[in-house]
py3Dmol code that shows the C-alpha trace and the ligand (Angstrom):
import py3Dmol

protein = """\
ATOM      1  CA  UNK A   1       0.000   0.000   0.000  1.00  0.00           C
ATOM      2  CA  UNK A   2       1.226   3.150  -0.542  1.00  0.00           C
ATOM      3  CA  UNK A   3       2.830   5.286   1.983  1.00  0.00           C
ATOM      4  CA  UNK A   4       2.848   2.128   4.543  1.00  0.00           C
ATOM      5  CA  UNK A   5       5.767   2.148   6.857  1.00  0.00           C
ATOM      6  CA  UNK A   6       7.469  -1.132   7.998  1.00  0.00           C
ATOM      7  CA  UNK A   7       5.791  -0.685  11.192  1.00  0.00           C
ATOM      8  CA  UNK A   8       2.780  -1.211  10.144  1.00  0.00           C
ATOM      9  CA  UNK A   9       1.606   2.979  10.337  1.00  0.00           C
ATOM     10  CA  UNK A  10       1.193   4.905   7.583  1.00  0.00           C
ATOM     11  CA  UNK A  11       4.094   7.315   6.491  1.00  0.00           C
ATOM     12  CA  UNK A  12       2.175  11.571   5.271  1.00  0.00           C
ATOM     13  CA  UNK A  13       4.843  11.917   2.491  1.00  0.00           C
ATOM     14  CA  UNK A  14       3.730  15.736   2.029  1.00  0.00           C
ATOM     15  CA  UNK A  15       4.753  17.538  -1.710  1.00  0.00           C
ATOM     16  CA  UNK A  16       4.924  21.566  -1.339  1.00  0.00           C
ATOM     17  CA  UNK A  17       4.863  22.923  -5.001  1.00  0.00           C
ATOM     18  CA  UNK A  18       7.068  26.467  -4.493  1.00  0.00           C
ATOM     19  CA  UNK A  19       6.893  28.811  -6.801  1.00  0.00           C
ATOM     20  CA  UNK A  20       9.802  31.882  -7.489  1.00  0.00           C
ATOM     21  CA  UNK A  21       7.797  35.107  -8.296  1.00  0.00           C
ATOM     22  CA  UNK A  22       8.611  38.761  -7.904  1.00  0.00           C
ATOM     23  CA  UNK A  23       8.932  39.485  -4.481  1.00  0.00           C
ATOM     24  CA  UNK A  24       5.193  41.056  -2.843  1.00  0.00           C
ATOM     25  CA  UNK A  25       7.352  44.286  -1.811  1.00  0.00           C
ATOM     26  CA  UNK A  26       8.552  45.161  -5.252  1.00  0.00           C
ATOM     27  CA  UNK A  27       6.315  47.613  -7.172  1.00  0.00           C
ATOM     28  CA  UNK A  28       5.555  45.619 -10.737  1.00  0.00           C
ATOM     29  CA  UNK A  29       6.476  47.132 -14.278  1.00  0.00           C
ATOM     30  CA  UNK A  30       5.238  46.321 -17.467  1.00  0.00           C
ATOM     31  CA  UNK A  31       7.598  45.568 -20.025  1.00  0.00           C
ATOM     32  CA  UNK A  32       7.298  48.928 -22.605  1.00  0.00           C
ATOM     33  CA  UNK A  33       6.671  45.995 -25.489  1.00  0.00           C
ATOM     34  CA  UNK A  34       3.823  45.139 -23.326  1.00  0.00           C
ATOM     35  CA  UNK A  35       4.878  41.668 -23.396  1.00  0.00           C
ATOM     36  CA  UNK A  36       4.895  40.632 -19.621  1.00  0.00           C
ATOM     37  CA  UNK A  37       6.295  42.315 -16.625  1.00  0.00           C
ATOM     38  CA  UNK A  38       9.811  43.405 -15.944  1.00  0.00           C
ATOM     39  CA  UNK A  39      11.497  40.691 -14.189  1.00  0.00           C
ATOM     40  CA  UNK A  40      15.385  41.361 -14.834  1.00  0.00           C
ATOM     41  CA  UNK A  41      17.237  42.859 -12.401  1.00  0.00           C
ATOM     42  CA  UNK A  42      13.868  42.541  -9.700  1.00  0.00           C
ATOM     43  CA  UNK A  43      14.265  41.010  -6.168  1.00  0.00           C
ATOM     44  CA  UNK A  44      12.800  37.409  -6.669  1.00  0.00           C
ATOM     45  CA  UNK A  45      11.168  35.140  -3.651  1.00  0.00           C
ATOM     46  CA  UNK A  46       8.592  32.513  -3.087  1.00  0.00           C
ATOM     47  CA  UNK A  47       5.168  32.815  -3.921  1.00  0.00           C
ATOM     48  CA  UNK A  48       4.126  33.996  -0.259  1.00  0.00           C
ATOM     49  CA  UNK A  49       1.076  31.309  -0.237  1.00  0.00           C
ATOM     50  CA  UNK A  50       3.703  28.397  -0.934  1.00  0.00           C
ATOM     51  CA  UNK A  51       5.229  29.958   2.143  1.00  0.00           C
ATOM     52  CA  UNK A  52       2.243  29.225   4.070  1.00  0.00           C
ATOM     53  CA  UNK A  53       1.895  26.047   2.833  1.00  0.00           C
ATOM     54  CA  UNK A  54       5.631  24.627   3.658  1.00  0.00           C
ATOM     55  CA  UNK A  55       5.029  25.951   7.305  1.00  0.00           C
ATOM     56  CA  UNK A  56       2.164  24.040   7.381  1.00  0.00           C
ATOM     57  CA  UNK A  57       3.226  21.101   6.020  1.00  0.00           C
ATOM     58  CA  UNK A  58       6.877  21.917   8.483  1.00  0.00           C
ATOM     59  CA  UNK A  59       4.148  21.984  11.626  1.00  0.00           C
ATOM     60  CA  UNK A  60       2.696  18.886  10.419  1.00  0.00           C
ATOM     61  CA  UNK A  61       5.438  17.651  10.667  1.00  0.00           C
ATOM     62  CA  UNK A  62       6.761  18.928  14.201  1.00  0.00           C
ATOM     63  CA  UNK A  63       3.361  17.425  15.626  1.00  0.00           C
ATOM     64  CA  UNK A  64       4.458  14.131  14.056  1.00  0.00           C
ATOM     65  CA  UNK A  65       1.608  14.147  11.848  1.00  0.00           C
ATOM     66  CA  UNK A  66       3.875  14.401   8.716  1.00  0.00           C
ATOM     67  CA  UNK A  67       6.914  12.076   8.128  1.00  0.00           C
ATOM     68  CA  UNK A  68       8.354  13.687   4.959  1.00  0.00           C
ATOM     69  CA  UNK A  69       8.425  17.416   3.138  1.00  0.00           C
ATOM     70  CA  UNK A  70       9.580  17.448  -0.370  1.00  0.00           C
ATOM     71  CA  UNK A  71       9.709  20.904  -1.780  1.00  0.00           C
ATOM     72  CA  UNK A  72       9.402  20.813  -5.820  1.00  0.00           C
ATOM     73  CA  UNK A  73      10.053  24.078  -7.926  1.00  0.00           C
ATOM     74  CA  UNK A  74      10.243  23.973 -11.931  1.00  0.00           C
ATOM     75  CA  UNK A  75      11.322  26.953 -13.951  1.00  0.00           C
ATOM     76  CA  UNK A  76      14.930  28.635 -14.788  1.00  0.00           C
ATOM     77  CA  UNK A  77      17.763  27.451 -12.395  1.00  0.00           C
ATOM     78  CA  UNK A  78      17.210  30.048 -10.084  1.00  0.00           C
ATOM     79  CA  UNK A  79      14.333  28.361  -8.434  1.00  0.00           C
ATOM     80  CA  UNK A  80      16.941  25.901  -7.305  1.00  0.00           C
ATOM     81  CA  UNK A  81      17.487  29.122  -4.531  1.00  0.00           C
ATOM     82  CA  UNK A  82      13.411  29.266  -3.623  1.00  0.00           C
ATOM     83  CA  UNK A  83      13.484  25.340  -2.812  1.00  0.00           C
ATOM     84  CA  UNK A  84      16.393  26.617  -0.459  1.00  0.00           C
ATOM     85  CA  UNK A  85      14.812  28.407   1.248  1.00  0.00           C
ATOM     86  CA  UNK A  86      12.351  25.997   1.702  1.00  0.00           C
ATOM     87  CA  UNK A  87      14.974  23.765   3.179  1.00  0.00           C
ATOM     88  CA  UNK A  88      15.561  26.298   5.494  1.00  0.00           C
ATOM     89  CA  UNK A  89      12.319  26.464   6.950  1.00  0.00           C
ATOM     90  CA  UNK A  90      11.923  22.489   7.620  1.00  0.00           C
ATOM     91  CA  UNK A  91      11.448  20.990   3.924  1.00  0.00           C
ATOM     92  CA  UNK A  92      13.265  17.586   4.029  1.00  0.00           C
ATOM     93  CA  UNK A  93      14.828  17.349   0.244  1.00  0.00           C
ATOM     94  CA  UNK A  94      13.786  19.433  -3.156  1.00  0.00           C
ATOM     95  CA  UNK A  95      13.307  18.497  -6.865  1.00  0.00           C
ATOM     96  CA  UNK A  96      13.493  21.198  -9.439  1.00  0.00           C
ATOM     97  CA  UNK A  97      12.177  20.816 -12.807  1.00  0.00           C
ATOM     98  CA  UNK A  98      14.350  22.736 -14.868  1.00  0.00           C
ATOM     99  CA  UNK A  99      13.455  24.512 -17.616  1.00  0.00           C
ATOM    100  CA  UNK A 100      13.418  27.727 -19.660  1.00  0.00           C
ATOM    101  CA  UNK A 101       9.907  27.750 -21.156  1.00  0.00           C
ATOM    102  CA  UNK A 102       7.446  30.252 -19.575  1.00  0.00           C
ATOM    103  CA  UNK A 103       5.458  27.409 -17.898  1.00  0.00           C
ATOM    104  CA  UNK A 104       1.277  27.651 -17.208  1.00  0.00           C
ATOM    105  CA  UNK A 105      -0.903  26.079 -14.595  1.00  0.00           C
ATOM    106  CA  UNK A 106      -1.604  22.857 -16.716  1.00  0.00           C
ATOM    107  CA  UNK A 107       2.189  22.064 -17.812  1.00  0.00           C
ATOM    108  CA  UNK A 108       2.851  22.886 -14.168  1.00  0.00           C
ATOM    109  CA  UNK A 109       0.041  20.372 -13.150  1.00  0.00           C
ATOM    110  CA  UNK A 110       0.911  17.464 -15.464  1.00  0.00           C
ATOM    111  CA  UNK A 111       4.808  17.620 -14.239  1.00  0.00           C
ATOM    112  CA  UNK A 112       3.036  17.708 -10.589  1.00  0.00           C
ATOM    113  CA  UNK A 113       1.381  14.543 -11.267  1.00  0.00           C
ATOM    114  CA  UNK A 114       4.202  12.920 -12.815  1.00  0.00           C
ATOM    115  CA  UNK A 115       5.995  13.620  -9.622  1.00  0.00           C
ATOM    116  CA  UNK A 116       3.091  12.650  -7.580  1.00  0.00           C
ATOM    117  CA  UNK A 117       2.802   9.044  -9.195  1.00  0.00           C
ATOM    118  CA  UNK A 118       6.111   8.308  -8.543  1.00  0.00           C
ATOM    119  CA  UNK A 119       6.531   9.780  -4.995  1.00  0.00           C
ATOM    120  CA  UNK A 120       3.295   8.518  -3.917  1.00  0.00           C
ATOM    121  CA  UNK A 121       2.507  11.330  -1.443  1.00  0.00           C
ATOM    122  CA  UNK A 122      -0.693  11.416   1.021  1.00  0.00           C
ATOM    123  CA  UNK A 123      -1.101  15.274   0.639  1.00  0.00           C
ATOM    124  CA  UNK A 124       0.061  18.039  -1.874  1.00  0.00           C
ATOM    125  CA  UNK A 125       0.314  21.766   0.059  1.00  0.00           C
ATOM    126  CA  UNK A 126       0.261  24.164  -2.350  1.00  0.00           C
ATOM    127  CA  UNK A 127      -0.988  27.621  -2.537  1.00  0.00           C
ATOM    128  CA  UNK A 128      -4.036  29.084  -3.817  1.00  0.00           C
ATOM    129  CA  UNK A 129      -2.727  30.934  -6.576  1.00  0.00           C
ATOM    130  CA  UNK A 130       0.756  32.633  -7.251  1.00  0.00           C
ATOM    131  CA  UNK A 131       0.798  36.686  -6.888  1.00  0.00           C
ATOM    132  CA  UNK A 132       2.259  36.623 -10.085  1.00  0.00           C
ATOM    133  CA  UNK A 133      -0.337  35.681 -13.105  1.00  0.00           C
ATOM    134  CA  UNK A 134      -2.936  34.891 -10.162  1.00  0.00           C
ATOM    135  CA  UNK A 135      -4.016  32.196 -12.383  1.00  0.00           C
ATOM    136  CA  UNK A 136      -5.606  29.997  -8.878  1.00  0.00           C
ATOM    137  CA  UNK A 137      -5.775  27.207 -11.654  1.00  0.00           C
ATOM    138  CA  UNK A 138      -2.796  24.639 -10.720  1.00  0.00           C
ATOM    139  CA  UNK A 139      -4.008  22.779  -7.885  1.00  0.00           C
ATOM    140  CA  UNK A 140      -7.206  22.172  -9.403  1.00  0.00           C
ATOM    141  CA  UNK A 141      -5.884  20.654 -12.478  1.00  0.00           C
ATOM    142  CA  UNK A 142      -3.676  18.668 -10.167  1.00  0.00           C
ATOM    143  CA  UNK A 143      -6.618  17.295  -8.281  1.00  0.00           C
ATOM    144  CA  UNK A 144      -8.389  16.947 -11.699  1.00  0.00           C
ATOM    145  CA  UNK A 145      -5.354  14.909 -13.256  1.00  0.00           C
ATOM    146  CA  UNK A 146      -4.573  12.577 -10.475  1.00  0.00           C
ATOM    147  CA  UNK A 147      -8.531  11.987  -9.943  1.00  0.00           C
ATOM    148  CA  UNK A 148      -8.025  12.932  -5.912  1.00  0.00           C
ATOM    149  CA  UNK A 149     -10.028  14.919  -3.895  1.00  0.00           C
ATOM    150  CA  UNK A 150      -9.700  18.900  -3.196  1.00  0.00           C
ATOM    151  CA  UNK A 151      -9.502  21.594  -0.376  1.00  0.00           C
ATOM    152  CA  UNK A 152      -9.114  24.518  -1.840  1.00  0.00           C
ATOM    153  CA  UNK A 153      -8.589  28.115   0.120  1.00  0.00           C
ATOM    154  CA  UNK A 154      -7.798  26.687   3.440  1.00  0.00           C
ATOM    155  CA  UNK A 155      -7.891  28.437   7.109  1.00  0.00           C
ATOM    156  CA  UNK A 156      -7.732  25.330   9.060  1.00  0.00           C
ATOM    157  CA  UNK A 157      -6.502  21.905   8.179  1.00  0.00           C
ATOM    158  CA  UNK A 158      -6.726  18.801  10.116  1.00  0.00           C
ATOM    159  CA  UNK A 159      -5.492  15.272   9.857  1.00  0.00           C
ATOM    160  CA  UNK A 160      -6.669  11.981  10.903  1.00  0.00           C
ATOM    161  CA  UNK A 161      -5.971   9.036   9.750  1.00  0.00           C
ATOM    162  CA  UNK A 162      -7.275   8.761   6.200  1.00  0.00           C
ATOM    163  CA  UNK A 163      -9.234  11.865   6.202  1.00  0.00           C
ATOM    164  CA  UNK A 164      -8.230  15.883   6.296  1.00  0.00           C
ATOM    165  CA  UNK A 165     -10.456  17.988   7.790  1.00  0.00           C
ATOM    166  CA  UNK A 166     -10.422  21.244   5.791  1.00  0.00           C
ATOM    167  CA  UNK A 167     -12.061  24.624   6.632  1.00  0.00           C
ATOM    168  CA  UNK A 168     -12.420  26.934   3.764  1.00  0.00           C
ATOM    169  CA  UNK A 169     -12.548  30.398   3.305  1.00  0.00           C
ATOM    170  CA  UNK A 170     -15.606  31.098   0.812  1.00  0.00           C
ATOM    171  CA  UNK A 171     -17.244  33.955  -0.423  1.00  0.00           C
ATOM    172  CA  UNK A 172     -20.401  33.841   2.392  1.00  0.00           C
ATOM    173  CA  UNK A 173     -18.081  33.152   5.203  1.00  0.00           C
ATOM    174  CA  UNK A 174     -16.359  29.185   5.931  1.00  0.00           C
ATOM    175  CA  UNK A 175     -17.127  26.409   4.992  1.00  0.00           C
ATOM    176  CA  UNK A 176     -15.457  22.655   6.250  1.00  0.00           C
ATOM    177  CA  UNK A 177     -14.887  19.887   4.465  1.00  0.00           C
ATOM    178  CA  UNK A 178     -13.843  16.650   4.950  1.00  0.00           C
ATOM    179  CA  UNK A 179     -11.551  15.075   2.164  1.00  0.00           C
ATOM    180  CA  UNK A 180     -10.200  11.593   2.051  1.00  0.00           C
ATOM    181  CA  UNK A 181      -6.479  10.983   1.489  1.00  0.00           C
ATOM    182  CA  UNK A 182      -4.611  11.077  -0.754  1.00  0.00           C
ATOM    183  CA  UNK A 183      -5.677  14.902  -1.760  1.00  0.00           C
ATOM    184  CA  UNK A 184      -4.362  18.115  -2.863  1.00  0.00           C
ATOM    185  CA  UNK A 185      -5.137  20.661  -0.164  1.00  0.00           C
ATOM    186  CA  UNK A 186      -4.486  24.824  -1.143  1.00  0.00           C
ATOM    187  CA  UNK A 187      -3.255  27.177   1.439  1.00  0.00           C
ATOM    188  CA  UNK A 188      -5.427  30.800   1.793  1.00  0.00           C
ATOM    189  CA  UNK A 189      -3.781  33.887   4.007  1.00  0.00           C
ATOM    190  CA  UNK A 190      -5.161  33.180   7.422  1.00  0.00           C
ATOM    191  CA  UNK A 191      -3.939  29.437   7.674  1.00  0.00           C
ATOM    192  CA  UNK A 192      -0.681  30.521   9.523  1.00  0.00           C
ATOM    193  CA  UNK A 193       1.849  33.129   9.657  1.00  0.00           C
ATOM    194  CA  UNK A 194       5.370  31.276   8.477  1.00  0.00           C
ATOM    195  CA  UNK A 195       8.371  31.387  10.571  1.00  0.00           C
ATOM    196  CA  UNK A 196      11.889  32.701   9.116  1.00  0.00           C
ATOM    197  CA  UNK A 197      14.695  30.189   8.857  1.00  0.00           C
ATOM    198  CA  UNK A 198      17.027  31.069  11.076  1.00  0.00           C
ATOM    199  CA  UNK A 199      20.576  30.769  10.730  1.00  0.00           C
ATOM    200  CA  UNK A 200      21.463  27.055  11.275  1.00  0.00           C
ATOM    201  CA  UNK A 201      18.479  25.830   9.747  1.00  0.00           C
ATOM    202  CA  UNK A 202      20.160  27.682   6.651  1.00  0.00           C
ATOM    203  CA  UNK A 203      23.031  26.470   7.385  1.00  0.00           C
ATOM    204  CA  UNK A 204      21.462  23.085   7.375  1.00  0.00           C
ATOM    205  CA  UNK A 205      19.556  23.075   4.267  1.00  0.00           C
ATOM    206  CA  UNK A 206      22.875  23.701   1.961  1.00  0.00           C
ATOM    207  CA  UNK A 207      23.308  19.898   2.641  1.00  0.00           C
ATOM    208  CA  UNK A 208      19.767  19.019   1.836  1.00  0.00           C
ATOM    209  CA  UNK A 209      19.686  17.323  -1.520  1.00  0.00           C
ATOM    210  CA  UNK A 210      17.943  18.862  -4.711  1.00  0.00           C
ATOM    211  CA  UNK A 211      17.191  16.346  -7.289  1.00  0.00           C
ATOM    212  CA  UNK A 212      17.499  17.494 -10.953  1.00  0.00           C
ATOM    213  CA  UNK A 213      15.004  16.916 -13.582  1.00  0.00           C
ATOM    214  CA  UNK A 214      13.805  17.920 -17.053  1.00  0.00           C
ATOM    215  CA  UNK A 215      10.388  18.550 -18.161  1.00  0.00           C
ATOM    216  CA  UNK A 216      11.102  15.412 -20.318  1.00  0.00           C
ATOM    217  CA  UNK A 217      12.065  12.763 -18.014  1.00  0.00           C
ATOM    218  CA  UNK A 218       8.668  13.041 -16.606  1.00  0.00           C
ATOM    219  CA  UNK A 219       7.006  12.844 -19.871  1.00  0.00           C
ATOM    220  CA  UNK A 220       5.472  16.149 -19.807  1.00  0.00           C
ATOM    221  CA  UNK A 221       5.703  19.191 -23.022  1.00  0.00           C
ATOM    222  CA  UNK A 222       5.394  22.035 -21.212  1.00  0.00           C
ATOM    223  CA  UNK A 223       5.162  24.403 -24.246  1.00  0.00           C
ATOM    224  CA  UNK A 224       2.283  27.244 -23.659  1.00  0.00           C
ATOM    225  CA  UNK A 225      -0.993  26.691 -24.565  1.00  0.00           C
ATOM    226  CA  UNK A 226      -2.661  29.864 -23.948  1.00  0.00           C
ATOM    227  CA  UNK A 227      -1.767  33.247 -25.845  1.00  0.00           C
ATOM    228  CA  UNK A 228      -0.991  36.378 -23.821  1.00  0.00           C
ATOM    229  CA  UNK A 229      -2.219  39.286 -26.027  1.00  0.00           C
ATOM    230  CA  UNK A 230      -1.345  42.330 -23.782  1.00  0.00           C
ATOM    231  CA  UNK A 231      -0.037  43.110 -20.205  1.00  0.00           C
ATOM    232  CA  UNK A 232      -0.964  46.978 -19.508  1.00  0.00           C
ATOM    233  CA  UNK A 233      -1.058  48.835 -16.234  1.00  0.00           C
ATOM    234  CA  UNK A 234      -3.968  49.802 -14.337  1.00  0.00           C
ATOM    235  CA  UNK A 235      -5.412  53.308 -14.895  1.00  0.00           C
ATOM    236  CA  UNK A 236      -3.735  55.907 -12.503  1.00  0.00           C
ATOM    237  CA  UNK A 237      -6.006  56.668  -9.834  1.00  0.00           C
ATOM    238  CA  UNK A 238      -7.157  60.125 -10.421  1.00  0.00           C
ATOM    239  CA  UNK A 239      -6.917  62.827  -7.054  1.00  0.00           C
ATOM    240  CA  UNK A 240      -9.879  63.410  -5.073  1.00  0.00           C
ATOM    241  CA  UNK A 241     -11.580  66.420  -3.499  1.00  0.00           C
ATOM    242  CA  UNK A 242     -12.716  67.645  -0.396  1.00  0.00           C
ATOM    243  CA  UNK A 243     -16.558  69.074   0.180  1.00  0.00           C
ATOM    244  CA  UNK A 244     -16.783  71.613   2.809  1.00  0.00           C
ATOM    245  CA  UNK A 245     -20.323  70.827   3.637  1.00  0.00           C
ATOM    246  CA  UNK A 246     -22.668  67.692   3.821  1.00  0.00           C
ATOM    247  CA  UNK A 247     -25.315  69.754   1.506  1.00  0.00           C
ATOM    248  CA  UNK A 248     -22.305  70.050  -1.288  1.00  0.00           C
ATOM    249  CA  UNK A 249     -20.962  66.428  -0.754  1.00  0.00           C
ATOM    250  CA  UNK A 250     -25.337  65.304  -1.263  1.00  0.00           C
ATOM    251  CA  UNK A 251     -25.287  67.572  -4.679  1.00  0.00           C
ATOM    252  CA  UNK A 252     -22.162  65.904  -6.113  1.00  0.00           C
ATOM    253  CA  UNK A 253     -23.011  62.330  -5.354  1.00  0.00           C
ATOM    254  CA  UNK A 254     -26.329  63.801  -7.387  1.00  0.00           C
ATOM    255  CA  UNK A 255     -25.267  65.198 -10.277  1.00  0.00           C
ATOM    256  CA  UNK A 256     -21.758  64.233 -10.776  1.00  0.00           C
ATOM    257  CA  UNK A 257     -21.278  60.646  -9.514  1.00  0.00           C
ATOM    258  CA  UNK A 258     -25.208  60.250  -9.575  1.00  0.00           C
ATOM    259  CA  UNK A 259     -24.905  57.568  -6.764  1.00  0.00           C
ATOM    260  CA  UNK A 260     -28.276  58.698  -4.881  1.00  0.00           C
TER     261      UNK A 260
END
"""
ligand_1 = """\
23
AMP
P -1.370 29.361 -10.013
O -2.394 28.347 -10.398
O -0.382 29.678 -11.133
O -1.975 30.628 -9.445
O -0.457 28.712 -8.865
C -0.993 28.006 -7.765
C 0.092 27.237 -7.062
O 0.678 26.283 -7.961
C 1.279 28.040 -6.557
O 1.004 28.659 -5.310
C 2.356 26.943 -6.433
O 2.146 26.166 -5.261
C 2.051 26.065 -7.641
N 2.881 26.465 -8.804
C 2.496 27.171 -9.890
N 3.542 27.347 -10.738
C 4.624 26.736 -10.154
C 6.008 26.567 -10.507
N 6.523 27.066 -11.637
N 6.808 25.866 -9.650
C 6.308 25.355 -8.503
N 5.027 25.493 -8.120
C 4.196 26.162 -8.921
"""
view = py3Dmol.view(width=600, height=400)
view.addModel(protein, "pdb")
view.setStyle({"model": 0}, {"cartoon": {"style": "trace"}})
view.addModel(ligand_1, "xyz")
view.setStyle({"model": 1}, {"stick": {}})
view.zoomTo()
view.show()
């Protein structure tokens, strides 16, 4: 069975999918081609909800719930830094999938599942979308592909046994669910507020090992398969003005805005 230990209890291999984005502190650019956004020479990190999602899986862990993190990242070499620095924070061993296409949600997914089939894992922690293209599409197509169940947007989740219980942040307030194993479970703001790897621990992940791997040796093209036709900026916010009485403020929410 998979995931069975030799004594008998079952071993939570946990996956954490971490993605290298532009760091939430920079201030975007558009490219002047209107191509994409600026990305050379800007401060690069991990996608902030894969953050939440490797301290999750790294407290999991800690409460002996989880026997195993494996942080994966796929893109340019560089990402080989962001599964690093999830080393740093508690992730056991990495595998970047190396490549210099600009990758999407569903050639992200399919080399997920590749990964997933061989590494037989009882939970994927990923986040709910990366602040980058905030596509919120990948997990999804994961849970799609590998036919396993789904908490998405999660505040809360708990494990027992073969079931996670998951509470969700929806639009109407939350809502729990209760998922059986193995699933793919997608980490929302509130869940936790990650740690920072301190100095030994980063000391300590340099001889954590990263595995190596090419989109092909898991079988996967990941060419694009959906067109970008323009990246512009939002309009500039225009100034505002100040009323001096509640009788003025009442006319221009009349005839100007024409609110009331
Ligand atoms: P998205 O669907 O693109 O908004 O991304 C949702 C989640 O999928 C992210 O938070 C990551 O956990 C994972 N993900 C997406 N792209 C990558 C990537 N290139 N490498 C690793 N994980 C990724």
């Amino acid at each position: 069975m998979p995931g069975q230990q030799g004594n008998g209890t079952l071993a939570m291999k946990i996956l954490v999918p971490v993605k290298r984005v532009v760091d939430y502190n920079v201030k975007v650019r558009v490219k002047s081609d209107g191509t994409g956004i600026e990305t050379a020479g800007v401060k690069m990190s991990m996608n902030p909800f894969d953050e939440i999602a490797i301290e999750e899986a790294v407290r999991l862990k800690e409460k002996g719930v989880a026997t195993e993190i494996v942080a994966i990242s796929m893109g340019v070499p560089q990402c080989a830094e962001t599964i690093r620095t999830a080393l740093a924070m508690g992730a056991d061993r990495g595998i970047l999938v190396e490549t210099d296409v600009a990758l999407q949600p569903l050639a992200v997914a399919k080399m997920l599942a590749a990964i997933a089939r061989k590494e037989e894992p009882r939970l994927i922690l990923m986040g709910k979308q990366a602040i980058d293209d905030d596509m919120n599409a990948t997990g999804q197509m994961l849970a799609a592909l590998l036919g396993w169940s789904q908490g998405t947007f999660a505040s809360k989740i708990t494990i027992e046994g073969d079931t996670a219980t998951v509470v969700r942040e929806v639009d109407g307030g939350l809502e729990t669910v209760s998922i059986d194993l193995p699933a793919i479970v997608t980490t929302d703001l509130r869940l936790n507020e990650p740690r920072y790897a301190s100095l030994p621990n980063i000391m300590k992940a340099r001889k954590k090992p990263i595995e190596n791997v090419k989109p092909a040796d898991l079988g996967v093209d990941p060419a694009p398969r959906l067109i970008f036709l323009k990246v512009t900026e939002p309009p500039k916010r225009v100034a505002g003005v100040k009323v001096r009485t509640v009788a003025e403020l009442v006319a221009k929410l009349k005839t100007e805005a024409k609110v009331i």
